[in-house]
C-alpha positions as a LaTeX table, in Angstrom:
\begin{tabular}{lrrr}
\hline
Residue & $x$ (\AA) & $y$ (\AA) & $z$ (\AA) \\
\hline
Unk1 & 88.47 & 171.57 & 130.77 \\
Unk2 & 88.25 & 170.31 & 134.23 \\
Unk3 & 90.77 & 168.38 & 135.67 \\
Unk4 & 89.95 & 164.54 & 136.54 \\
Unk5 & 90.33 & 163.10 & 139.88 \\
Unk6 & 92.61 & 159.96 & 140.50 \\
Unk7 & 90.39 & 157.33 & 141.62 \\
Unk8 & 91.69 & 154.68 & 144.09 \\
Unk9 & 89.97 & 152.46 & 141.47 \\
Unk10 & 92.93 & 153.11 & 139.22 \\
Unk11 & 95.20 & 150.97 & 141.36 \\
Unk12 & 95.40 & 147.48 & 142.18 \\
Unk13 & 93.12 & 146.50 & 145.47 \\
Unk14 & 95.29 & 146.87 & 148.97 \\
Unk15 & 97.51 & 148.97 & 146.55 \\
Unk16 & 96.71 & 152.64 & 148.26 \\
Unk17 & 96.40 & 150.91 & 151.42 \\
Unk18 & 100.02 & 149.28 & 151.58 \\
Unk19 & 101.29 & 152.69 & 150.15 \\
Unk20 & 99.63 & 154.70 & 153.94 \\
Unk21 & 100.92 & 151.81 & 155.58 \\
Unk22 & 102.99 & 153.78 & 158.94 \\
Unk23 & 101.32 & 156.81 & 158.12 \\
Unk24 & 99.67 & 157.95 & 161.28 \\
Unk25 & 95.78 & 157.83 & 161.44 \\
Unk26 & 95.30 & 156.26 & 158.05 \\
Unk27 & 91.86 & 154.98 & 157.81 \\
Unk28 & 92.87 & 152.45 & 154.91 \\
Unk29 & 92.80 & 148.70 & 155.89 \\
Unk30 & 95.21 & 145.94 & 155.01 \\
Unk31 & 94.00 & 142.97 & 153.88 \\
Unk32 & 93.34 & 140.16 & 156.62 \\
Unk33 & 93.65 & 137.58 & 154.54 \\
Unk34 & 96.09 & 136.58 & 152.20 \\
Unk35 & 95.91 & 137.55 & 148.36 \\
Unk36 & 94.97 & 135.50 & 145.78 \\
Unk37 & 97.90 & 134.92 & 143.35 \\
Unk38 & 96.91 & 137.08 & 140.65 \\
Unk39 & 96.06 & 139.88 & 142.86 \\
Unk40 & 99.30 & 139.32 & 144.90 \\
Unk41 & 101.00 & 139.64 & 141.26 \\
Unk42 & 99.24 & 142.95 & 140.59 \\
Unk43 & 100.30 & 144.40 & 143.86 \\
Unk44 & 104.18 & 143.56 & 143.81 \\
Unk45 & 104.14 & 144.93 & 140.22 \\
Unk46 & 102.76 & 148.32 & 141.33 \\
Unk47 & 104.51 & 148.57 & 144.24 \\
Unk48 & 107.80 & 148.32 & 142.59 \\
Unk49 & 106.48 & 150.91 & 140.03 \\
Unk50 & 105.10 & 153.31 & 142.26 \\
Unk51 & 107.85 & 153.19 & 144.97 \\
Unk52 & 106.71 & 151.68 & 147.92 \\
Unk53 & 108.19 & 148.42 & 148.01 \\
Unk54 & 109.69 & 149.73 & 151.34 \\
Unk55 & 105.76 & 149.95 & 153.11 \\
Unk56 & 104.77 & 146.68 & 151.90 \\
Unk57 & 107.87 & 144.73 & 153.13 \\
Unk58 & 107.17 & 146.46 & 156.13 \\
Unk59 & 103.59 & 145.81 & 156.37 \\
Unk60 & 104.06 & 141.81 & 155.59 \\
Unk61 & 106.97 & 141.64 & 158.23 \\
Unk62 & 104.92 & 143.31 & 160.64 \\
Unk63 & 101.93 & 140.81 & 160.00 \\
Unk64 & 99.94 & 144.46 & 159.33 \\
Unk65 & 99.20 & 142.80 & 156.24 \\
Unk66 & 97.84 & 139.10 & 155.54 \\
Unk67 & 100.23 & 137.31 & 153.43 \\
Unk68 & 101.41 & 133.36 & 153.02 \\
Unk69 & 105.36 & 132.81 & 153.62 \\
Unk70 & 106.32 & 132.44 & 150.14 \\
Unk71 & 104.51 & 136.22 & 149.59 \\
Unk72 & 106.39 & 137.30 & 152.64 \\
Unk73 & 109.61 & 136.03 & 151.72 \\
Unk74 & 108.84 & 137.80 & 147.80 \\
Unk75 & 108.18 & 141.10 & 149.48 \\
Unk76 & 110.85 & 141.35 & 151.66 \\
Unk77 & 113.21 & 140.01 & 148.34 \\
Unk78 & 111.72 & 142.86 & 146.42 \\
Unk79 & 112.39 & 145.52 & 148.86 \\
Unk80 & 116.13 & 144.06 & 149.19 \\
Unk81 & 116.83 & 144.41 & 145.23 \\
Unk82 & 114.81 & 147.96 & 145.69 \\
Unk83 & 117.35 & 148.92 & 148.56 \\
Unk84 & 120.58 & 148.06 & 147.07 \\
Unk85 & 119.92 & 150.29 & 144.41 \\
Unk86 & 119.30 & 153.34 & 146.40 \\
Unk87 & 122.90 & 152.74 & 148.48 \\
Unk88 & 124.38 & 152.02 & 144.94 \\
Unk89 & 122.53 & 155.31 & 144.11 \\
Unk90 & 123.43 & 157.02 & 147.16 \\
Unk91 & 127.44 & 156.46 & 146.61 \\
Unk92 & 126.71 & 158.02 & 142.94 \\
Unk93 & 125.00 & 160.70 & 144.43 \\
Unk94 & 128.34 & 161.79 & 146.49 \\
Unk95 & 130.08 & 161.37 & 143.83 \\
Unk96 & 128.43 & 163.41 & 141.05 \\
Unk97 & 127.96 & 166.12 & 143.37 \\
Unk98 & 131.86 & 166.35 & 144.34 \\
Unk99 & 132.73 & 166.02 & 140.30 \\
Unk100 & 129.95 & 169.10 & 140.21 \\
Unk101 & 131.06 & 171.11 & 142.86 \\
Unk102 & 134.91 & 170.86 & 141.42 \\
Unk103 & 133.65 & 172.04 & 138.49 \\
Unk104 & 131.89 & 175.03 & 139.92 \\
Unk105 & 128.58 & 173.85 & 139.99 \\
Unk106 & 127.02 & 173.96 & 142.99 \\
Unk107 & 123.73 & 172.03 & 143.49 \\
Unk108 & 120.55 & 170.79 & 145.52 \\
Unk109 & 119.59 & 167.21 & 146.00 \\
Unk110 & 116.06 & 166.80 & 144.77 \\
Unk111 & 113.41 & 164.12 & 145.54 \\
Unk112 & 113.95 & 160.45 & 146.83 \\
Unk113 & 117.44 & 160.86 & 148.86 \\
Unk114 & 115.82 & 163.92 & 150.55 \\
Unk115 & 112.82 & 162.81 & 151.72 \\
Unk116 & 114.12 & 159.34 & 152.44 \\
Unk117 & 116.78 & 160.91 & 154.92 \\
Unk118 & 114.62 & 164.30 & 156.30 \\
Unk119 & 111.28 & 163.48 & 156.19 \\
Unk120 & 110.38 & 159.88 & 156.72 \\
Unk121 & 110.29 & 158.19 & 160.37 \\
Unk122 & 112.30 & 155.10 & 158.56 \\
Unk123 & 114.42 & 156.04 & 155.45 \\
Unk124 & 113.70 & 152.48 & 153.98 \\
Unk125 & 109.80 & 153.03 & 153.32 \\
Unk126 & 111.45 & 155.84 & 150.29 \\
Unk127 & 113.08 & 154.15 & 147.90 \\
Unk128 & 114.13 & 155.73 & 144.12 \\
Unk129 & 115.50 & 154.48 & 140.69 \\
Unk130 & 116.90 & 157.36 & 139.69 \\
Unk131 & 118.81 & 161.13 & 140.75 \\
Unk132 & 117.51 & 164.53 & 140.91 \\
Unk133 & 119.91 & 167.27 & 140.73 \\
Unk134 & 118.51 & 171.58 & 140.60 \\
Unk135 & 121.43 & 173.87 & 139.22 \\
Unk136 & 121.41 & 176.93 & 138.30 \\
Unk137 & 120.22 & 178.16 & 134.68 \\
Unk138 & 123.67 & 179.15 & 134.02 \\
Unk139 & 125.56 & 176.19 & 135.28 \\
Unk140 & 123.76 & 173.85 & 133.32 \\
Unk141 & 125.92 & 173.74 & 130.09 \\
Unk142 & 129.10 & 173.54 & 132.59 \\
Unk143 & 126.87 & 170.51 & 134.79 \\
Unk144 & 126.35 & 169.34 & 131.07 \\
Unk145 & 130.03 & 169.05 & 130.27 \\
Unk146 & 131.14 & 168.02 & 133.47 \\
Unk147 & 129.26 & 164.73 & 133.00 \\
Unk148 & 129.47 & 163.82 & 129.69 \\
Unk149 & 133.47 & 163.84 & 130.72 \\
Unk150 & 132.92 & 161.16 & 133.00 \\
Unk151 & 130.84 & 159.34 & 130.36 \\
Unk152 & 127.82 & 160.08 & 130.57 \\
Unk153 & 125.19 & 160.98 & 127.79 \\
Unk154 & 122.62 & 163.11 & 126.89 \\
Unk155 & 118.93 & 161.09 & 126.17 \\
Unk156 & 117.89 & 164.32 & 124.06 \\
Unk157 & 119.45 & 166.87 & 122.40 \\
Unk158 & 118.57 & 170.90 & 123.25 \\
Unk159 & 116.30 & 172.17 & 120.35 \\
Unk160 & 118.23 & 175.60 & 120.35 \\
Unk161 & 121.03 & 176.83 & 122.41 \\
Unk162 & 120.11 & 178.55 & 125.40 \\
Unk163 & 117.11 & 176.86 & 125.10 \\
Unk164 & 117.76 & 174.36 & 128.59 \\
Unk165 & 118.67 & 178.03 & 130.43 \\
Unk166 & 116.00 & 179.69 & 129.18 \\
Unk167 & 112.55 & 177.43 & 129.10 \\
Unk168 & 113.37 & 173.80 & 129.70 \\
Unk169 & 112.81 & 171.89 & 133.07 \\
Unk170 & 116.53 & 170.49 & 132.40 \\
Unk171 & 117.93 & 167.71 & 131.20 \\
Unk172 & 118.54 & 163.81 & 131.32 \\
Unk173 & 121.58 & 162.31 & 131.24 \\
Unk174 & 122.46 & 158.05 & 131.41 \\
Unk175 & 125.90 & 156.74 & 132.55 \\
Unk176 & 127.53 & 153.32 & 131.30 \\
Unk177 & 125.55 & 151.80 & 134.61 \\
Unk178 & 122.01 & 152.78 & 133.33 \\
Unk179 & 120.73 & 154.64 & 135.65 \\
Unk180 & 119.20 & 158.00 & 134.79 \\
Unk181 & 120.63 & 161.31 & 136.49 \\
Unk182 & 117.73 & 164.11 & 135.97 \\
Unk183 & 119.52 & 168.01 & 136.21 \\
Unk184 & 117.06 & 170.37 & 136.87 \\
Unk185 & 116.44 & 173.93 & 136.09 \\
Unk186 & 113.05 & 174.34 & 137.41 \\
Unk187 & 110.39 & 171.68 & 138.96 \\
Unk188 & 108.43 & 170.69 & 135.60 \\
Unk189 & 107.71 & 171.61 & 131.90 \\
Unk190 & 104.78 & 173.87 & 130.94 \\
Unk191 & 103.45 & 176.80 & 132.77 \\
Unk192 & 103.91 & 175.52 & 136.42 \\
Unk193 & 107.49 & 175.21 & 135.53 \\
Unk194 & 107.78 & 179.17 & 134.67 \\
Unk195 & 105.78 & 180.10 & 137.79 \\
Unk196 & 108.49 & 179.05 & 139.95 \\
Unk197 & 110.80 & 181.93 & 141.19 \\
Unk198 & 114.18 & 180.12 & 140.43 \\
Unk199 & 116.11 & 182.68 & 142.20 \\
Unk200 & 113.94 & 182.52 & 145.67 \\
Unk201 & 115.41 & 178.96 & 145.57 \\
Unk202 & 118.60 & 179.59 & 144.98 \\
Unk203 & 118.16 & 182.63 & 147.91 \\
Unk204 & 116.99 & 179.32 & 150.23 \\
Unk205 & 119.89 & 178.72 & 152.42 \\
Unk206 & 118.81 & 174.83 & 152.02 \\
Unk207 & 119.21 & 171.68 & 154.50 \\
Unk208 & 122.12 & 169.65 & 154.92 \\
Unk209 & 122.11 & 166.26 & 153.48 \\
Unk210 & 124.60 & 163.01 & 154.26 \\
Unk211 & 124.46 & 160.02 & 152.11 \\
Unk212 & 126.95 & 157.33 & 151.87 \\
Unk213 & 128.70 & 158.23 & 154.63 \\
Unk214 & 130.58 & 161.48 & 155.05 \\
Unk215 & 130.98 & 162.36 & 150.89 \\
Unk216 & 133.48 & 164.57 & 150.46 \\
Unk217 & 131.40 & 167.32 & 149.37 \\
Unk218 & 128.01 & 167.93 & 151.65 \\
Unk219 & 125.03 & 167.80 & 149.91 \\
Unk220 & 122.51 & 170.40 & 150.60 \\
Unk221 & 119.02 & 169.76 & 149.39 \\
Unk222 & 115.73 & 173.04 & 149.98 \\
Unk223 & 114.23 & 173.22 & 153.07 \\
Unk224 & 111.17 & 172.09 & 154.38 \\
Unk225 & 108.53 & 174.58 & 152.50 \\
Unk226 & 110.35 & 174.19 & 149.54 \\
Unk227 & 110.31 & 170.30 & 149.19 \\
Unk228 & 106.84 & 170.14 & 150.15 \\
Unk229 & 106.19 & 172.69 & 146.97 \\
Unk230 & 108.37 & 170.16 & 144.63 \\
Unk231 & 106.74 & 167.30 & 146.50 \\
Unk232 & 103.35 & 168.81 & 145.57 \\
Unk233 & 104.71 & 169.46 & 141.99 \\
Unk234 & 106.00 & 166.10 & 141.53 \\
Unk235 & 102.56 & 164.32 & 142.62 \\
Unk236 & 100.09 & 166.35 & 141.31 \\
Unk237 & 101.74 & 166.91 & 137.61 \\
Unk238 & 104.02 & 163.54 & 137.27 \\
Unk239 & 102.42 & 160.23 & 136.45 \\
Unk240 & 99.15 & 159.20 & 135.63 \\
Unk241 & 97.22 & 157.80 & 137.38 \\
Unk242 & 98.97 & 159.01 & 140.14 \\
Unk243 & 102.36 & 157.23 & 141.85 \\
Unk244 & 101.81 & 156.62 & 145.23 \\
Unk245 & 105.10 & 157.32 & 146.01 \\
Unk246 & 104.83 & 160.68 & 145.41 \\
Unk247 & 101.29 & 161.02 & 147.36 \\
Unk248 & 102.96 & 159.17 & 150.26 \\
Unk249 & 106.06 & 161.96 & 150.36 \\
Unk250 & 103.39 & 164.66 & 150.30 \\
Unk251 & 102.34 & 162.85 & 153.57 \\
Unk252 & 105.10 & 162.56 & 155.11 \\
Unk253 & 106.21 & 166.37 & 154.27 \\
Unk254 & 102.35 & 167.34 & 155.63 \\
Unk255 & 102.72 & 165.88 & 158.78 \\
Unk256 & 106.03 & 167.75 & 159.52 \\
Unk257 & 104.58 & 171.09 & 157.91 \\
Unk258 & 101.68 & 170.61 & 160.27 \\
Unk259 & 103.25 & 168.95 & 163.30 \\
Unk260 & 102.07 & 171.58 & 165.84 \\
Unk261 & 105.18 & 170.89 & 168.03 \\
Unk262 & 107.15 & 171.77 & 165.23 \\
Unk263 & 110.25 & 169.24 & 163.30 \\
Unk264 & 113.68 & 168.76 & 164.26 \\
Unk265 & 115.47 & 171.97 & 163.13 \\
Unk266 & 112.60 & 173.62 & 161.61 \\
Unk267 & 109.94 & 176.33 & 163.51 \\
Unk268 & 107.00 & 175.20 & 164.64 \\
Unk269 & 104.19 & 173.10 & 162.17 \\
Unk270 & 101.86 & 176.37 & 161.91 \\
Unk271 & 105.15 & 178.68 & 161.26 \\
Unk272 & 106.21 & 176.33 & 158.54 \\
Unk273 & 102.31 & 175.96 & 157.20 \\
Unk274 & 102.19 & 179.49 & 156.71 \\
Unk275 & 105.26 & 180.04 & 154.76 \\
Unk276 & 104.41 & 177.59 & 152.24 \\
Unk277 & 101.24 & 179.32 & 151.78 \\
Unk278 & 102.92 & 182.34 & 151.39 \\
Unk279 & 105.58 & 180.68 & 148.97 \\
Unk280 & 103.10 & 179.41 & 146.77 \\
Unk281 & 100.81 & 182.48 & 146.90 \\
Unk282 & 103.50 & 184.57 & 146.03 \\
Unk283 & 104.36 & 182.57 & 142.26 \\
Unk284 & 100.77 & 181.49 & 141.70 \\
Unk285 & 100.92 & 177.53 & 142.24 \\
Unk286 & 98.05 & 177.27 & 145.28 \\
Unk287 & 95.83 & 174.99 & 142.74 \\
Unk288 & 99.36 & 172.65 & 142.81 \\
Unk289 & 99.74 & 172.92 & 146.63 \\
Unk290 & 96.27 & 172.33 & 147.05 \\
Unk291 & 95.62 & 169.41 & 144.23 \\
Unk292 & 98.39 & 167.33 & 145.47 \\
Unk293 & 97.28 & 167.73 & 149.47 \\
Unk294 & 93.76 & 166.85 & 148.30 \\
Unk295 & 94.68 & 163.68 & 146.46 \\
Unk296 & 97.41 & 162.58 & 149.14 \\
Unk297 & 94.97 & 162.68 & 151.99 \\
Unk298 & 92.12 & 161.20 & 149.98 \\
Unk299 & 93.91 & 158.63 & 148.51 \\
Unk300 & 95.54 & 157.72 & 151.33 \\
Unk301 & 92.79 & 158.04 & 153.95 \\
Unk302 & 94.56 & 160.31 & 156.16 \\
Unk303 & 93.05 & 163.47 & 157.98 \\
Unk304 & 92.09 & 166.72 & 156.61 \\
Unk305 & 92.19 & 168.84 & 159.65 \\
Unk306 & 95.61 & 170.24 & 159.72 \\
Unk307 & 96.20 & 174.47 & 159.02 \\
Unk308 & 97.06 & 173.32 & 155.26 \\
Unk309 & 95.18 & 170.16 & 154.21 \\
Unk310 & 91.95 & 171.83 & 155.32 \\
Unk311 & 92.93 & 174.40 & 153.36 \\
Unk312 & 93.18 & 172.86 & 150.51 \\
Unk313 & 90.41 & 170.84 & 150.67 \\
Unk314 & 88.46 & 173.99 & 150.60 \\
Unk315 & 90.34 & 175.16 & 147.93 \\
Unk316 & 88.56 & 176.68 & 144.60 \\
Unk317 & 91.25 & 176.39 & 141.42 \\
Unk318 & 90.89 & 179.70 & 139.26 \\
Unk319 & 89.53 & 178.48 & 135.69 \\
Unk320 & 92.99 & 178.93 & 134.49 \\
Unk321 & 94.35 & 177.15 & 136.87 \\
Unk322 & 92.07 & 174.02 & 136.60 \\
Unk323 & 93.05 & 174.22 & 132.74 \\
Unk324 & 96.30 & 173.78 & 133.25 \\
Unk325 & 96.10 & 171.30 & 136.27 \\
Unk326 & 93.55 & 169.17 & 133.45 \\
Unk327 & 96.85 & 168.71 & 131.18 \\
Unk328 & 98.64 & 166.41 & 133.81 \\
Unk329 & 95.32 & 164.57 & 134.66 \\
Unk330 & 94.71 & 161.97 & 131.66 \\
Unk331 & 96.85 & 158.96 & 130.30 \\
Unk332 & 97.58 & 160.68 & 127.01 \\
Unk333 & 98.78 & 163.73 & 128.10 \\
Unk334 & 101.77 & 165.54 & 125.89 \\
Unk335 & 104.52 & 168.06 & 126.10 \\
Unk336 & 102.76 & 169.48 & 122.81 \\
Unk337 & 100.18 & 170.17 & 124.98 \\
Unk338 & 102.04 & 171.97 & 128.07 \\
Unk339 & 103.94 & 173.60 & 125.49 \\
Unk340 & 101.51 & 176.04 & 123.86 \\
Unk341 & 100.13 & 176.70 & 127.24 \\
Unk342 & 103.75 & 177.72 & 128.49 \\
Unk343 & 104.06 & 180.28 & 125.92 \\
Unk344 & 100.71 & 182.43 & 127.08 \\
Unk345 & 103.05 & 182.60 & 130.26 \\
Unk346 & 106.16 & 183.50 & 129.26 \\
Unk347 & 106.64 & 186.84 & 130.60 \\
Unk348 & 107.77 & 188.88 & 127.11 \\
Unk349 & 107.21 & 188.70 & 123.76 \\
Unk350 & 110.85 & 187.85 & 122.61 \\
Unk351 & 110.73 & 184.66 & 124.88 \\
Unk352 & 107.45 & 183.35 & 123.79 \\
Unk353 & 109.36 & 183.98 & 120.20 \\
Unk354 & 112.45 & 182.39 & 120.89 \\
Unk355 & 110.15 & 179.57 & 122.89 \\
Unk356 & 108.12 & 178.99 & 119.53 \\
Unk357 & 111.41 & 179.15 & 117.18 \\
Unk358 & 113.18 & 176.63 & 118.69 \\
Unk359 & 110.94 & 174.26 & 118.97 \\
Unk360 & 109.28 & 174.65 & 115.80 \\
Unk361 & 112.40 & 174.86 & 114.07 \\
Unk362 & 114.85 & 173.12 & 116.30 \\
Unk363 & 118.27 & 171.84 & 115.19 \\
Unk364 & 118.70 & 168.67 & 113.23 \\
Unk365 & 120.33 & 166.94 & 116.23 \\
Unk366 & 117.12 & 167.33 & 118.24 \\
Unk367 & 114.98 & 165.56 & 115.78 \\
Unk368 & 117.32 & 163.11 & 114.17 \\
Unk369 & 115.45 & 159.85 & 114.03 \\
Unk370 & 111.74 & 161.60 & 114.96 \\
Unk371 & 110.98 & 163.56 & 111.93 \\
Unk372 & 111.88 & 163.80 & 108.00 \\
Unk373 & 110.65 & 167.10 & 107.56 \\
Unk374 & 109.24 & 170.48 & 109.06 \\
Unk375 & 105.77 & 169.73 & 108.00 \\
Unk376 & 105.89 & 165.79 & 109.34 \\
Unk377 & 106.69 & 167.69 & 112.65 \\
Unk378 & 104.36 & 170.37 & 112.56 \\
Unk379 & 101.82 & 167.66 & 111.69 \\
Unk380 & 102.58 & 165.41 & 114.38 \\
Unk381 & 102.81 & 168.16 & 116.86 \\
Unk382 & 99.27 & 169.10 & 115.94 \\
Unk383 & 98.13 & 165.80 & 116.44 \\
Unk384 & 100.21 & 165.93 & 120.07 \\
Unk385 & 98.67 & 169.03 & 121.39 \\
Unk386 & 95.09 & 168.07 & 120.40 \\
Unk387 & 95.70 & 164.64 & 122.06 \\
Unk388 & 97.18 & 166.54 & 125.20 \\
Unk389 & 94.10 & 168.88 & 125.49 \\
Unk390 & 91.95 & 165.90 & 125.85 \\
Unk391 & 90.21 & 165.04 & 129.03 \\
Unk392 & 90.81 & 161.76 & 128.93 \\
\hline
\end{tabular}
């Protein structure tokens, strides 16, 4: 099953455009004259949803972009309520990772706070709705505990326990405010998830993080190869069709990897190139490295002559590989799906048996309100995984 490519088609018109807008040597064009109000609609909408209300506030305020005074004034409004919510999410941040850390649960920052801090030029073009947390495997019923204490709640139950530790990509958890606060064990479900070497990141010394302020606790997020990995991860497996967003932090974490003067605090762009190579080589995610640098430059219009984005432009996915890459690529794809392909990866027999058990035969907790019986479930998770395997 081959896996589909994004089309810029998929996206309202200036959308990809707006999304590069900053992004050095970007051959996509703005529009030079302002949009009609339908289209104007379209655009605000997906540039809410994929997280770049930040570029096109910036792009109508720098007259980049054509727009009439009321659009202007929209824009900038947008990117205001879009803003608040990361410093409301920022002072959360500080604090869930002190209440962690007190607990004995230490953490990395994951995704939006990150890359809006370390790897963008302005932190306001990254904006997030939500917060990313990695822990351990074995802190995660402690991290678990810790925050349903300070009243927070679990969105889904674990089919088994020891199930989260073992196989799952974590857990999601919603305080009184709404917000959702995503703990991590690895980077995503199905097989990609398994190839990552949880320990190497835990071995990563990390990067130093401040939000908020000075929190009482610093935050420490990977370092550079490693959140261009997740980045990868996140924008080549997440949404479909593709969130900007994501392809725009793949960017931004490109042009530092490949900066041949080298980043603030990092070694030189080639040094750093050739360690994420090497990361990725080593747990067998180059079709993931590669996929995501291929879409991000292609959607975006940027350059493909850097040590890694010509690389993976020239990149040839294993059949296997472009398989399981073909899951993430189509709007009806399922965790059915990703599952059965995650247990011809799990490394021995007992896990892919424990894998199966508890999630054909998970506790009653897990699939109150879902299913009346075993053989509704099996059935619908039949239906699921053929659905999933579909191209689309």
């Amino acid at each position: 099953m081959p896996r589909r490519l994004c089309s810029s088609a998929a996206y309202p018109p200036a959308l990809p455009a707006i999304a590069a807008y900053r992004s050095p040597d970007t051959r996509l064009e703005l529009p030079r004259e302002p949009l009609a109000p339908s289209a104007w609609r379209e655009v605000v909408q997906g540039a809410w949803r994929h997280r770049v209300t930040g570029a096109l506030a910036a792009a109508v305020h720098d007259g980049a972009m054509a727009a009439t005074d009321a659009q202007r004034r929209e824009a900038v409004a947008q990117h205001r309520t879009a803003q608040l919510r990361v410093l409301f999410l920022e002072r959360e941040l500080a604090a869930i990772v002190t209440r962690l850390a007190r607990a004995g649960v230490p953490t990395r920052v994951l995704k939006g706070p990150a890359y809006a801090r370390l790897d963008y030029a302005d932190p306001a073009l990254r904006s997030f709705h939500d917060i990313d947390l990695l822990v351990r495997p074995d802190d995660l019923g402690r991290a678990a505990d810790t925050m349903r204490a300070a009243g927070y709640r679990r969105t889904l139950a674990e089919p088994r326990p020891g199930f989260d530790r073992r196989f799952d990509k974590g857990m999601t958890l919603v305080p009184p405010a709404g917000y959702e606060l995503d703990i991590h064990r690895t980077f995503v479900l199905g097989p990609w998830g398994v190839l990552v070497d949880i320990d190497e990141l835990w071995h990563d010394n990390g990067e130093r993080l401040v939000v908020a302020g000075r929190p009482v606790t610093p935050l420490t997020t990977l370092s550079l190869p490693y959140r261009l990995l997740h980045a990868c991860y996140h924008a080549a497996l997440g949404d479909w069709p593709l969130r900007l967003g994501s392809l725009r932090d793949v960017a931004e974490l490109l042009r530092r990897v490949e900066d041949p003067a080298g980043s603030a605090g990092s070694p030189g762009g080639s040094d750093v190139a050739r360690t994420t190579r090497a990361i990725a080589g080593r747990w067998g995610v180059e079709a993931v490295l590669a996929a995501a640098i291929a879409d991000a430059t292609r959607l975006l219009g940027l350059p493909t002559t850097g040590p890694l984005s010509s690389w993976a432009w020239a990149y040839v996915p294993s059949k296997r590989a472009e398989t399981w890459l073909a899951l993430h690529t189509h709007e009806n794809k399922t965790f059915a799906a990703q599952a059965l392909a995650t247990v011809r990866v799990l490394p021995r027999w007992r896990d892919k048996l424990a894998y199966v058990h508890a999630l054909a035969l998970p506790n009653r907790d897990y699939t109150d309100g879902r299913h009346r019986s075993w053989l509704r479930r099996f059935s619908y998770a039949v239906r699921q995984a053929r659905q999933g395997r579909a191209a689309g």
